[in-house]
PDB file of N, CA, C and O in Angstrom:
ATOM      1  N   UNK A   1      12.048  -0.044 -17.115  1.00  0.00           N
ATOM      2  CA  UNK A   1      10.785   0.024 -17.834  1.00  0.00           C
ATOM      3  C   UNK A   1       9.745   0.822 -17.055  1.00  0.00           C
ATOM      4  O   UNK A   1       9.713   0.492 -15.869  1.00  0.00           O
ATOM      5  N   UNK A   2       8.965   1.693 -17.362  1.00  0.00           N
ATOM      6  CA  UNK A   2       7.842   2.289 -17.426  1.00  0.00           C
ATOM      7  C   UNK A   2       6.775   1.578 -16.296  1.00  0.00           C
ATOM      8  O   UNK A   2       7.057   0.382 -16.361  1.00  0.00           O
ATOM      9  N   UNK A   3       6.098   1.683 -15.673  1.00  0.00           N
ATOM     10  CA  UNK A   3       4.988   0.616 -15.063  1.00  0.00           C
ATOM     11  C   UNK A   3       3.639   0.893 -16.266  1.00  0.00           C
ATOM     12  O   UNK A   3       3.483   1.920 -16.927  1.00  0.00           O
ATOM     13  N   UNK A   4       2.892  -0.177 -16.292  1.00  0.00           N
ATOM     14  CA  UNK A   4       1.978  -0.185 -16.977  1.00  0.00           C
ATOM     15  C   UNK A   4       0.824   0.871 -16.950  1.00  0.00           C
ATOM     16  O   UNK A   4       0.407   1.375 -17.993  1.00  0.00           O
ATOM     17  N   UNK A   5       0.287   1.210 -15.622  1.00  0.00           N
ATOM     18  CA  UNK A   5      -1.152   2.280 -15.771  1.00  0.00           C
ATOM     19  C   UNK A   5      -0.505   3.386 -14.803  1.00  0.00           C
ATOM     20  O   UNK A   5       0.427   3.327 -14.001  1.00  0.00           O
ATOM     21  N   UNK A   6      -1.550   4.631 -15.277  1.00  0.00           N
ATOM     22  CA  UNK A   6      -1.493   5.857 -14.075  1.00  0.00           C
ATOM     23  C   UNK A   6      -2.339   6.558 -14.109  1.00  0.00           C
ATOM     24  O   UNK A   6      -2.934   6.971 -15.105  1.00  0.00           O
ATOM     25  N   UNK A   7      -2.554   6.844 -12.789  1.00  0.00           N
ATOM     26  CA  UNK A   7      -3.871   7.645 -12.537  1.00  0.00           C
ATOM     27  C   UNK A   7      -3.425   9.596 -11.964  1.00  0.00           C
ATOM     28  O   UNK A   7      -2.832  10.114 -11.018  1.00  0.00           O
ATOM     29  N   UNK A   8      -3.978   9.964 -12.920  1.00  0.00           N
ATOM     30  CA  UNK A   8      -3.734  11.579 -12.206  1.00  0.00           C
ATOM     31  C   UNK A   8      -4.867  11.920 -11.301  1.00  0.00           C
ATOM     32  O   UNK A   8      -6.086  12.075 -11.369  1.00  0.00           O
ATOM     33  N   UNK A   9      -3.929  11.964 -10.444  1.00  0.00           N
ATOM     34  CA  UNK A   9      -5.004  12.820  -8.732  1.00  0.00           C
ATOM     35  C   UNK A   9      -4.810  13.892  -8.779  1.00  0.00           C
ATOM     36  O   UNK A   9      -3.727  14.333  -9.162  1.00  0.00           O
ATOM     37  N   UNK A  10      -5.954  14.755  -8.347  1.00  0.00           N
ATOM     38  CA  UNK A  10      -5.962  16.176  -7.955  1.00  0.00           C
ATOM     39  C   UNK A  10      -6.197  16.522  -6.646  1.00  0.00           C
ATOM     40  O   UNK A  10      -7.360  16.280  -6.321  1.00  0.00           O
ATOM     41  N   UNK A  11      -5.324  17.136  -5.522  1.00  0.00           N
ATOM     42  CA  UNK A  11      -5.642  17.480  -4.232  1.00  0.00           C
ATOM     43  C   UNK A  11      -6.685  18.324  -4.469  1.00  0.00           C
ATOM     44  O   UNK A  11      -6.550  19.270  -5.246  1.00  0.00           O
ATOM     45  N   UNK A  12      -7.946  18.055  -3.769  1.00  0.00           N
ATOM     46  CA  UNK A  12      -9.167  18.680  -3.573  1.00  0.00           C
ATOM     47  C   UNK A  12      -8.394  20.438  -3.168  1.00  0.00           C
ATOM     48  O   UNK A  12      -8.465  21.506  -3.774  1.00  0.00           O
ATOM     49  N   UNK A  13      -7.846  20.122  -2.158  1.00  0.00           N
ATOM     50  CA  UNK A  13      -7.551  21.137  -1.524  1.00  0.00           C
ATOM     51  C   UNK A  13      -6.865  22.371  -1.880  1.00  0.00           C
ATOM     52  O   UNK A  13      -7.279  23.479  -1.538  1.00  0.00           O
ATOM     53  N   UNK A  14      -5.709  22.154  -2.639  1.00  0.00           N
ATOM     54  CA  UNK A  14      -4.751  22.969  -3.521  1.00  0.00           C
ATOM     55  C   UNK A  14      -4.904  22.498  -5.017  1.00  0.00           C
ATOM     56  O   UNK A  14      -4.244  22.894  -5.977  1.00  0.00           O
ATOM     57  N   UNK A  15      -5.874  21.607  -5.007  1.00  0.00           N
ATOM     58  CA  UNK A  15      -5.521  21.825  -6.863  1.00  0.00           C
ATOM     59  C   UNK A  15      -4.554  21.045  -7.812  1.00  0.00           C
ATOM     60  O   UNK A  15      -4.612  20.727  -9.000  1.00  0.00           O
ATOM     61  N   UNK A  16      -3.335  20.805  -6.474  1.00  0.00           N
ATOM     62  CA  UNK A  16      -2.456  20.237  -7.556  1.00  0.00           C
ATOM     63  C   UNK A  16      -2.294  18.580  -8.297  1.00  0.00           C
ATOM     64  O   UNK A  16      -2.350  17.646  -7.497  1.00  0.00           O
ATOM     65  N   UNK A  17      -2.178  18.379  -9.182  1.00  0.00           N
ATOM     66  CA  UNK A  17      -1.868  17.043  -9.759  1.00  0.00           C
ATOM     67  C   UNK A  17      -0.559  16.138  -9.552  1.00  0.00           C
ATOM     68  O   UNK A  17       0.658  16.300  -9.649  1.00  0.00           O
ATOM     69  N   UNK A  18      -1.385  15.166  -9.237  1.00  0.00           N
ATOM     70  CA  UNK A  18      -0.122  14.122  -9.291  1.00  0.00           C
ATOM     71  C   UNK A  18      -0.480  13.088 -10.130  1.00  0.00           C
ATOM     72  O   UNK A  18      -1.638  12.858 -10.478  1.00  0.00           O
ATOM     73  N   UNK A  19       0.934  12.179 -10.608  1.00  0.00           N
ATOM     74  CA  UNK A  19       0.607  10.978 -11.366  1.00  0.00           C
ATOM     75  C   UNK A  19       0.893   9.998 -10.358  1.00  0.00           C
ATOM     76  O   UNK A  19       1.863  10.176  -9.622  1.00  0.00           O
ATOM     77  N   UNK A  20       0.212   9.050 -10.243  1.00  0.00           N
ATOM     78  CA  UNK A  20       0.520   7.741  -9.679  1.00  0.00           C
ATOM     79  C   UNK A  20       0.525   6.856 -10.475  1.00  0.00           C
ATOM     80  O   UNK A  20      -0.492   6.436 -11.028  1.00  0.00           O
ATOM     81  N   UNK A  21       2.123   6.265 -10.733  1.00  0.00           N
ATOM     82  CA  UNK A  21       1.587   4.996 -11.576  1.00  0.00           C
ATOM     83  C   UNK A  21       2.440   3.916 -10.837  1.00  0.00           C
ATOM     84  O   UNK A  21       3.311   4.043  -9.978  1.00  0.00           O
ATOM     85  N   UNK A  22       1.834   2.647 -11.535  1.00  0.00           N
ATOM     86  CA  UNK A  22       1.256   1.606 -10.413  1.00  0.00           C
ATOM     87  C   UNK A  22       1.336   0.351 -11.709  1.00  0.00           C
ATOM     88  O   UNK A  22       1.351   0.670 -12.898  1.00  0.00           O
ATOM     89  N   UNK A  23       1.383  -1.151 -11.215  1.00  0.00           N
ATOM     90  CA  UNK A  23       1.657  -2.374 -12.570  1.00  0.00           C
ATOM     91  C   UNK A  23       1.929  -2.266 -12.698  1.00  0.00           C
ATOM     92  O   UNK A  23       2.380  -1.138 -12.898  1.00  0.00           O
ATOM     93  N   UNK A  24       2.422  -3.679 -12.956  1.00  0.00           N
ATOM     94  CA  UNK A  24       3.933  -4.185 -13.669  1.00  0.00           C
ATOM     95  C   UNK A  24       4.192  -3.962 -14.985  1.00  0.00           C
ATOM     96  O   UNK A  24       3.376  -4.300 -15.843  1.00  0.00           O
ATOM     97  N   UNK A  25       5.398  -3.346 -15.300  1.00  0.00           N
ATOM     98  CA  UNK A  25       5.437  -3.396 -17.057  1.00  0.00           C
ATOM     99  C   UNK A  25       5.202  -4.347 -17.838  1.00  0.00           C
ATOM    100  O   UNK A  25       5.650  -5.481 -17.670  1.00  0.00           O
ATOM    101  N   UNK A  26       4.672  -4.093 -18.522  1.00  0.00           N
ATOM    102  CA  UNK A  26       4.698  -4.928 -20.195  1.00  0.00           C
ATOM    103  C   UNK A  26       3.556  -5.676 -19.824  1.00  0.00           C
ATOM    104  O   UNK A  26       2.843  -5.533 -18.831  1.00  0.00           O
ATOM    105  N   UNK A  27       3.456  -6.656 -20.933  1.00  0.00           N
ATOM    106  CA  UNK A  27       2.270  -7.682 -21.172  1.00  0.00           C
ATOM    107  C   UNK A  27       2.642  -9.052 -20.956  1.00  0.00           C
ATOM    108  O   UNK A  27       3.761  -9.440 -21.289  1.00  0.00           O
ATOM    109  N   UNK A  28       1.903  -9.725 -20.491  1.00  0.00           N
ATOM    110  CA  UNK A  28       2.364 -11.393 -20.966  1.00  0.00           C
ATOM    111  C   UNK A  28       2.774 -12.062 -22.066  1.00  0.00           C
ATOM    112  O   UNK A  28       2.670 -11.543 -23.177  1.00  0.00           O
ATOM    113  N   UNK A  29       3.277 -13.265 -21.893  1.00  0.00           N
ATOM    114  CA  UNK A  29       4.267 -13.707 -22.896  1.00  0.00           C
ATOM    115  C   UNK A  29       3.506 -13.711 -24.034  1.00  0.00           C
ATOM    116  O   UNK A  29       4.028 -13.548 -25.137  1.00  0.00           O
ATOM    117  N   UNK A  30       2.141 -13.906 -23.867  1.00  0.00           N
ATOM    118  CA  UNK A  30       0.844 -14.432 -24.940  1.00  0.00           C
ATOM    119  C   UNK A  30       0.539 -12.635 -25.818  1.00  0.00           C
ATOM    120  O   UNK A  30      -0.169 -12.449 -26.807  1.00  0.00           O
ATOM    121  N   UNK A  31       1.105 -11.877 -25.264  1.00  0.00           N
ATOM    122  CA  UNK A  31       0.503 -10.362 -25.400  1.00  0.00           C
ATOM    123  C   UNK A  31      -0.644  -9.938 -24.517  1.00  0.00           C
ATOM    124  O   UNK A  31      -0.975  -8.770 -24.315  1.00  0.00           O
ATOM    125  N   UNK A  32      -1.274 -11.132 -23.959  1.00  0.00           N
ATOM    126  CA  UNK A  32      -2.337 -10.814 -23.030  1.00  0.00           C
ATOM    127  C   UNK A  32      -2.132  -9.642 -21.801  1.00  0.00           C
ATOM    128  O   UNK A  32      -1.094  -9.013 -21.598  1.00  0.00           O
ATOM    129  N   UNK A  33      -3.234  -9.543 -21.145  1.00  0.00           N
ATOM    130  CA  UNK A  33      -2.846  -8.652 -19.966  1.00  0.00           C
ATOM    131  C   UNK A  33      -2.298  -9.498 -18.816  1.00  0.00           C
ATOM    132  O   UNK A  33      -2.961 -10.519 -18.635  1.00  0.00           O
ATOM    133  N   UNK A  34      -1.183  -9.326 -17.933  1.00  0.00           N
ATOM    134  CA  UNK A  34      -0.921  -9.963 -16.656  1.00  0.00           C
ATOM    135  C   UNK A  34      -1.685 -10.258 -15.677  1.00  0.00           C
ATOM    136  O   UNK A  34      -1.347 -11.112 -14.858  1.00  0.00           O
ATOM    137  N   UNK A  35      -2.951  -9.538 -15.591  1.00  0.00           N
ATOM    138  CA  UNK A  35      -4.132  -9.037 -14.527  1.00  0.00           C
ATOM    139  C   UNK A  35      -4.883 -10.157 -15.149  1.00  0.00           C
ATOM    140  O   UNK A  35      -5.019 -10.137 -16.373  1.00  0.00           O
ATOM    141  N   UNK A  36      -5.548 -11.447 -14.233  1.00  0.00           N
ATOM    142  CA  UNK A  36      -6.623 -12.066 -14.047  1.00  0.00           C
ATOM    143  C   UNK A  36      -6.811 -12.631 -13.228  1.00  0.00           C
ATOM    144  O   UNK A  36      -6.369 -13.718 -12.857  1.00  0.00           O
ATOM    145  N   UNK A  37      -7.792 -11.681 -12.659  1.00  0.00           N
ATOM    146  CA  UNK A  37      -8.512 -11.503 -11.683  1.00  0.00           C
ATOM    147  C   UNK A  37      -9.289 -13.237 -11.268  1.00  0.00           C
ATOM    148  O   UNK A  37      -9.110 -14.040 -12.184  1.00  0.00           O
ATOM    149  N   UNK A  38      -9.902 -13.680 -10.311  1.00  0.00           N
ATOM    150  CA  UNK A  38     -10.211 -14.465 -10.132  1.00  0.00           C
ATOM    151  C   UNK A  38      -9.638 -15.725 -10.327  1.00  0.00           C
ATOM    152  O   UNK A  38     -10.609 -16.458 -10.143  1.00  0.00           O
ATOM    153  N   UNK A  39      -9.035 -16.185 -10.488  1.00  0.00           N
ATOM    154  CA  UNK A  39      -7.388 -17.115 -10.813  1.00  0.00           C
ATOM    155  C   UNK A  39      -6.876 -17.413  -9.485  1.00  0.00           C
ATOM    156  O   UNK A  39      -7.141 -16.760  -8.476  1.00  0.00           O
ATOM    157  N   UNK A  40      -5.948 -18.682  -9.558  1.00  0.00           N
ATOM    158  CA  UNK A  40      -5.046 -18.684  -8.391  1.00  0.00           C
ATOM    159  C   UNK A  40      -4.203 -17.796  -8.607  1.00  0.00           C
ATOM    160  O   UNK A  40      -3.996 -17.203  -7.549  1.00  0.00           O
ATOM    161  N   UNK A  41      -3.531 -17.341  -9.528  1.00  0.00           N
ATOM    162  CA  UNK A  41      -2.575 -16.563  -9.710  1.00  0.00           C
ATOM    163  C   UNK A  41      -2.880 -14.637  -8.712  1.00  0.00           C
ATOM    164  O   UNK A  41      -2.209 -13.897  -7.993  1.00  0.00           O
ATOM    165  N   UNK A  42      -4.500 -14.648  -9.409  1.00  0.00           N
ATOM    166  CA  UNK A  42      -5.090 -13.574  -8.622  1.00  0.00           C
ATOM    167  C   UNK A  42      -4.844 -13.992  -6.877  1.00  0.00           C
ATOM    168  O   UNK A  42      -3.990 -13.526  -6.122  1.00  0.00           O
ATOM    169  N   UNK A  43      -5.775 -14.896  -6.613  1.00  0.00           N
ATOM    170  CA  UNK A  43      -5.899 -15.390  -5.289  1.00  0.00           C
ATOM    171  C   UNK A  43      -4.230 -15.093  -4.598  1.00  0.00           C
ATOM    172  O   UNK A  43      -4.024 -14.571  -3.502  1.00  0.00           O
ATOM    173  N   UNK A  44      -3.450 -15.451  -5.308  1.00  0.00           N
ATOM    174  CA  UNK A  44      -1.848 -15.294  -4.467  1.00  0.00           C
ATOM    175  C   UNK A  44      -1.207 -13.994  -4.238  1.00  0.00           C
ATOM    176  O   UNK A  44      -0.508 -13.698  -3.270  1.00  0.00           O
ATOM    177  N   UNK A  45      -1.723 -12.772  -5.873  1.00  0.00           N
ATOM    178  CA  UNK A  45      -1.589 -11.930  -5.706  1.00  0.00           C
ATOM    179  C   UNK A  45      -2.296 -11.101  -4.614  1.00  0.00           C
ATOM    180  O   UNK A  45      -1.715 -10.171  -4.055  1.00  0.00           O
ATOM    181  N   UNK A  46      -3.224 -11.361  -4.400  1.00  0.00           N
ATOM    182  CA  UNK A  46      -4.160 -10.721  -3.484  1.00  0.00           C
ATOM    183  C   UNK A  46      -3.870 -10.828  -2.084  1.00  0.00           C
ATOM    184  O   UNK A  46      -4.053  -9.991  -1.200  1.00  0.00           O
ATOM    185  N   UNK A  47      -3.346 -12.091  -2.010  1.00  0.00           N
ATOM    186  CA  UNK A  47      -2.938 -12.440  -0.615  1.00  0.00           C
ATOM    187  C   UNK A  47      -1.530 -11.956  -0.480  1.00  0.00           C
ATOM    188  O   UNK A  47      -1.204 -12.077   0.701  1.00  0.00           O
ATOM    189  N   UNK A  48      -0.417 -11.385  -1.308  1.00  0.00           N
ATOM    190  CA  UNK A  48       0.516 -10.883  -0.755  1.00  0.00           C
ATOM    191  C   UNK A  48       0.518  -9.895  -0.810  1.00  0.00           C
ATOM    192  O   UNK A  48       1.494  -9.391  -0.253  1.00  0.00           O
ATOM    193  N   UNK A  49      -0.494  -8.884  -1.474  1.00  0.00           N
ATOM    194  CA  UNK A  49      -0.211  -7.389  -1.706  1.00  0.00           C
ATOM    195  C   UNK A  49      -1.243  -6.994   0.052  1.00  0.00           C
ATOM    196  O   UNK A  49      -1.119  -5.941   0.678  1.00  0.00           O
ATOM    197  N   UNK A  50      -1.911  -7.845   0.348  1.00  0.00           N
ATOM    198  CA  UNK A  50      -2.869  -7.619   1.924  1.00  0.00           C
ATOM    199  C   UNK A  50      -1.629  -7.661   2.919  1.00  0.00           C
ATOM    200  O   UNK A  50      -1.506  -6.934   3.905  1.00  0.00           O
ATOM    201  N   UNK A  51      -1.095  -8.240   2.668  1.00  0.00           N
ATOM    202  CA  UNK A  51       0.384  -8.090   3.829  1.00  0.00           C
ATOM    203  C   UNK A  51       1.231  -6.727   3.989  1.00  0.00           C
ATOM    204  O   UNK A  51       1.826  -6.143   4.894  1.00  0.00           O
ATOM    205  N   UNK A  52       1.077  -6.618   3.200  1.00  0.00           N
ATOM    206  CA  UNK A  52       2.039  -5.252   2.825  1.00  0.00           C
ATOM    207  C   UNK A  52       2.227  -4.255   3.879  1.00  0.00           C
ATOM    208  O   UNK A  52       1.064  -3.852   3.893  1.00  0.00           O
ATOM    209  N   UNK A  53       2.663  -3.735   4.542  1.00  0.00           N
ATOM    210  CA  UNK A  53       2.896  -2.828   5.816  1.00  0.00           C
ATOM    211  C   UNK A  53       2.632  -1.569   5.119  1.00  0.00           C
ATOM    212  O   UNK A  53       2.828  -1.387   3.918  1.00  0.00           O
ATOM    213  N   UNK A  54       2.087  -0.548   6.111  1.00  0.00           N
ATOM    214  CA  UNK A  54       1.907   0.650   5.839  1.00  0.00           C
ATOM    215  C   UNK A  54       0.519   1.439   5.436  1.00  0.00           C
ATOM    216  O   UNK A  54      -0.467   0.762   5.143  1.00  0.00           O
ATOM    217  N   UNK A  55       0.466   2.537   5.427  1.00  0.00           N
ATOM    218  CA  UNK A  55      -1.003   3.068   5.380  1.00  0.00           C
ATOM    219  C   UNK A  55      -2.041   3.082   4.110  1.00  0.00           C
ATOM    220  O   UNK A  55      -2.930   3.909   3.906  1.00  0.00           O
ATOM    221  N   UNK A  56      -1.695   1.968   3.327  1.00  0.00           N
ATOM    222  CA  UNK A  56      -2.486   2.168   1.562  1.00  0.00           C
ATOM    223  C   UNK A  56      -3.706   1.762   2.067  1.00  0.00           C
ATOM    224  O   UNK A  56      -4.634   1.936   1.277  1.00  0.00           O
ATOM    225  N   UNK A  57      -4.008   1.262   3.165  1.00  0.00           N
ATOM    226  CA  UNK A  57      -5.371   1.037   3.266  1.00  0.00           C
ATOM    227  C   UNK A  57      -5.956   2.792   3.170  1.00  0.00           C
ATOM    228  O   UNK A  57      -6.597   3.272   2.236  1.00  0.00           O
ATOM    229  N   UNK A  58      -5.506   3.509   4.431  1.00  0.00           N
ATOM    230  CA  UNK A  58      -6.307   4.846   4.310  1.00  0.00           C
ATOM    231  C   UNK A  58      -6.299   5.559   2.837  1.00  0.00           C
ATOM    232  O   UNK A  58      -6.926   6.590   2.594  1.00  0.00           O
ATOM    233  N   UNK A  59      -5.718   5.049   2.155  1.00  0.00           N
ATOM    234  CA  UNK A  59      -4.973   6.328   1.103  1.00  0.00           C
ATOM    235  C   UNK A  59      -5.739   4.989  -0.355  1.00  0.00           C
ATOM    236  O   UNK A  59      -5.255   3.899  -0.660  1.00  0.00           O
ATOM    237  N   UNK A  60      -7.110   5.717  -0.985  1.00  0.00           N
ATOM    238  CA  UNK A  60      -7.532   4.697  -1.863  1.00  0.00           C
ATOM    239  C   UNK A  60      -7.069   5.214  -3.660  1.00  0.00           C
ATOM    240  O   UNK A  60      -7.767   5.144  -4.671  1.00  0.00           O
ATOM    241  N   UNK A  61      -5.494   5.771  -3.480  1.00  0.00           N
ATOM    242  CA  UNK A  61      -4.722   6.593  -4.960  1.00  0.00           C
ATOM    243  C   UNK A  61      -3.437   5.933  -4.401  1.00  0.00           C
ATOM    244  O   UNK A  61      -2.410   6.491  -4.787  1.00  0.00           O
ATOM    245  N   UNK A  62      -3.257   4.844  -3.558  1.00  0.00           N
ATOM    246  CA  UNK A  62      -1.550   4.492  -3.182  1.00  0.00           C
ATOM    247  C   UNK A  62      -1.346   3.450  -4.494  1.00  0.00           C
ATOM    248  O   UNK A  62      -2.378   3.076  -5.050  1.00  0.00           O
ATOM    249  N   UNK A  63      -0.360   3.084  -4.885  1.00  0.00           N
ATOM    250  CA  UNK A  63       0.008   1.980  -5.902  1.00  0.00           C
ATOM    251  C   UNK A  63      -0.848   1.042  -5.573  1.00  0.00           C
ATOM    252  O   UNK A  63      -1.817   0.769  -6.281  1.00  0.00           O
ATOM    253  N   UNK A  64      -0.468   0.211  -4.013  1.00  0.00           N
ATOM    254  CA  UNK A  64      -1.039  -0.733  -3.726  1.00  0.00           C
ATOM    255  C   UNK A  64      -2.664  -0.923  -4.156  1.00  0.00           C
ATOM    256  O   UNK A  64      -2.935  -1.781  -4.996  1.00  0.00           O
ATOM    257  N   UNK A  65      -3.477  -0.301  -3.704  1.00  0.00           N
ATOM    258  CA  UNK A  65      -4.728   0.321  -3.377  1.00  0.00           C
ATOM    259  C   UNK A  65      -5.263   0.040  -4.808  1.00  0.00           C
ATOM    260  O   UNK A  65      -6.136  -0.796  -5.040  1.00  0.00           O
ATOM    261  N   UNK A  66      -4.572   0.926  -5.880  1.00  0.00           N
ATOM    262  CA  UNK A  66      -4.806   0.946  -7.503  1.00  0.00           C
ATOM    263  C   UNK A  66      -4.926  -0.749  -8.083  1.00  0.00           C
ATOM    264  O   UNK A  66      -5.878  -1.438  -8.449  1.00  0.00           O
ATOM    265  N   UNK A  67      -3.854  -0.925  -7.988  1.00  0.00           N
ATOM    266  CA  UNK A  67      -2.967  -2.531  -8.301  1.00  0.00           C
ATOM    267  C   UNK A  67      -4.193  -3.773  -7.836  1.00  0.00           C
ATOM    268  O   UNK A  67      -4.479  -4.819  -8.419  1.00  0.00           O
ATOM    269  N   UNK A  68      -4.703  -3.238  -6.682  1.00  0.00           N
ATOM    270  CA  UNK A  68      -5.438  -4.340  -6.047  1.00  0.00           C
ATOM    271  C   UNK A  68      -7.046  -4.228  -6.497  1.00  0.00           C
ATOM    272  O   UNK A  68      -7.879  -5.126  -6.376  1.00  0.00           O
ATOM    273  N   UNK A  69      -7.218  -3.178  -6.928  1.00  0.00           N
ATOM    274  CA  UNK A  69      -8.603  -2.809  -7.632  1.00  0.00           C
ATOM    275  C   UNK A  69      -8.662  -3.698  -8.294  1.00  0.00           C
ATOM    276  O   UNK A  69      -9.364  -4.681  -8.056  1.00  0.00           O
ATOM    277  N   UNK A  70      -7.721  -3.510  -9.569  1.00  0.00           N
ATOM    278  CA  UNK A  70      -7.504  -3.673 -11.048  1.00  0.00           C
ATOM    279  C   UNK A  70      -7.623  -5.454 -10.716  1.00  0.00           C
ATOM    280  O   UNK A  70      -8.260  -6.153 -11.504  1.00  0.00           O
ATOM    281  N   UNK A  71      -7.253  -5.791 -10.045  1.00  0.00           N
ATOM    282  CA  UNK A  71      -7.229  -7.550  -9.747  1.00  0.00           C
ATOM    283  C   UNK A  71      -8.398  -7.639  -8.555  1.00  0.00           C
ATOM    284  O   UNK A  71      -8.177  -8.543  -7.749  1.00  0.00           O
ATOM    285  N   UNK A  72      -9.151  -7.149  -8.399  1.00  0.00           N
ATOM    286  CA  UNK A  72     -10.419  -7.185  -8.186  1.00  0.00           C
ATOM    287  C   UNK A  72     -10.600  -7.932  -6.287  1.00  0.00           C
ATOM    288  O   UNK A  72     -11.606  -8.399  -5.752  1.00  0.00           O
ATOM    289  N   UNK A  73      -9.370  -7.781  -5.798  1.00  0.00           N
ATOM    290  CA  UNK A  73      -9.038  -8.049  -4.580  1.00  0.00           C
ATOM    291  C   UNK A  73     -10.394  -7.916  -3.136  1.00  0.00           C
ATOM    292  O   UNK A  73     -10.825  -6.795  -2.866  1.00  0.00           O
ATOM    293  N   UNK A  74     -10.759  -8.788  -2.589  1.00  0.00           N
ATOM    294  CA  UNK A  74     -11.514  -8.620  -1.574  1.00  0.00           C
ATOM    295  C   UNK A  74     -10.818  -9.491  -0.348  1.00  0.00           C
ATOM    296  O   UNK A  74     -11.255 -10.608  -0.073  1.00  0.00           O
ATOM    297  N   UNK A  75      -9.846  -8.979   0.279  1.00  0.00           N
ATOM    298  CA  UNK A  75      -9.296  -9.159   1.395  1.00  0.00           C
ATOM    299  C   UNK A  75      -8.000  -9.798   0.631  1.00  0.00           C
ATOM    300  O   UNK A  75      -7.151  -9.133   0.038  1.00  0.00           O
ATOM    301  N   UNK A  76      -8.017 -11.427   0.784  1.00  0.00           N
ATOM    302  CA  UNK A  76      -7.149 -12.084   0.054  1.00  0.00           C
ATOM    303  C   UNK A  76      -7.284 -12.954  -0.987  1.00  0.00           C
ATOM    304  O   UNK A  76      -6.444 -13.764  -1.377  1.00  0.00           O
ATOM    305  N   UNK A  77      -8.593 -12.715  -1.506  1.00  0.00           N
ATOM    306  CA  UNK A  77      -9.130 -13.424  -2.081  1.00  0.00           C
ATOM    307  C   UNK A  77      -9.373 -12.451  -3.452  1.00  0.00           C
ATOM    308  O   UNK A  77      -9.621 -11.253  -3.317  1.00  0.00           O
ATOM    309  N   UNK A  78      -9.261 -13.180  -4.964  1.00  0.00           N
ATOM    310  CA  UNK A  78      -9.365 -12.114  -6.111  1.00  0.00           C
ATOM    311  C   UNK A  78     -10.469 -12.585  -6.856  1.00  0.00           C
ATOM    312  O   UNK A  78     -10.342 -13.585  -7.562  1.00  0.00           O
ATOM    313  N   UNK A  79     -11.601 -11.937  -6.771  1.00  0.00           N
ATOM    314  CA  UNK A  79     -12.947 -11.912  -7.588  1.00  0.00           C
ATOM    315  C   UNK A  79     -13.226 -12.127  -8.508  1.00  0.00           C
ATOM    316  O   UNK A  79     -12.235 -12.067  -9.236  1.00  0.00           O
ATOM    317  N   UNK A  80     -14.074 -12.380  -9.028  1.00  0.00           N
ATOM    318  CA  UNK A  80     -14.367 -12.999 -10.745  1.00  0.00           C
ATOM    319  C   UNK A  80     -14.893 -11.479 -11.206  1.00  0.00           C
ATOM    320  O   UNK A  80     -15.255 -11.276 -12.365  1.00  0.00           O
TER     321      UNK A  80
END
């Protein structure tokens, strides 16, 4: 399956486009969106995507980075 969102970046530098896409496919069982934010469900998500090894902190177009917006993430904790 497809992931749910994507964002097209443009290197400042050369111009060129990329797609990044990022979320989980599909919708909830309800049709709702999977993403709610401020929730324990958020709160858990938030706290395992902060673990994650590797440089998505510097890089604010990595999956991670996107994913953790969208759930409104402030450290490990997910925002109302």
């Amino acid at each position: 399956m497809e992931k749910r969102f994507k964002k097209v970046v443009t290197n400042p530098d050369t111009g060129r486009k990329k797609t990044v896409k990022y979320g989980q496919a599909g919708k909830a069982a309800n049709g709702g969106d999977r993403i709610r934010p401020g929730t324990a469900k958020g709160d858990a998500y938030c706290a395992r995507s902060n673990a994650i090894k590797g440089d998505w902190r510097s890089d604010k177009n990595s999956p991670n980075s996107l994913s953790r917006k969208k759930w409104r993430c402030s450290g490990s904790k997910s925002m109302k």
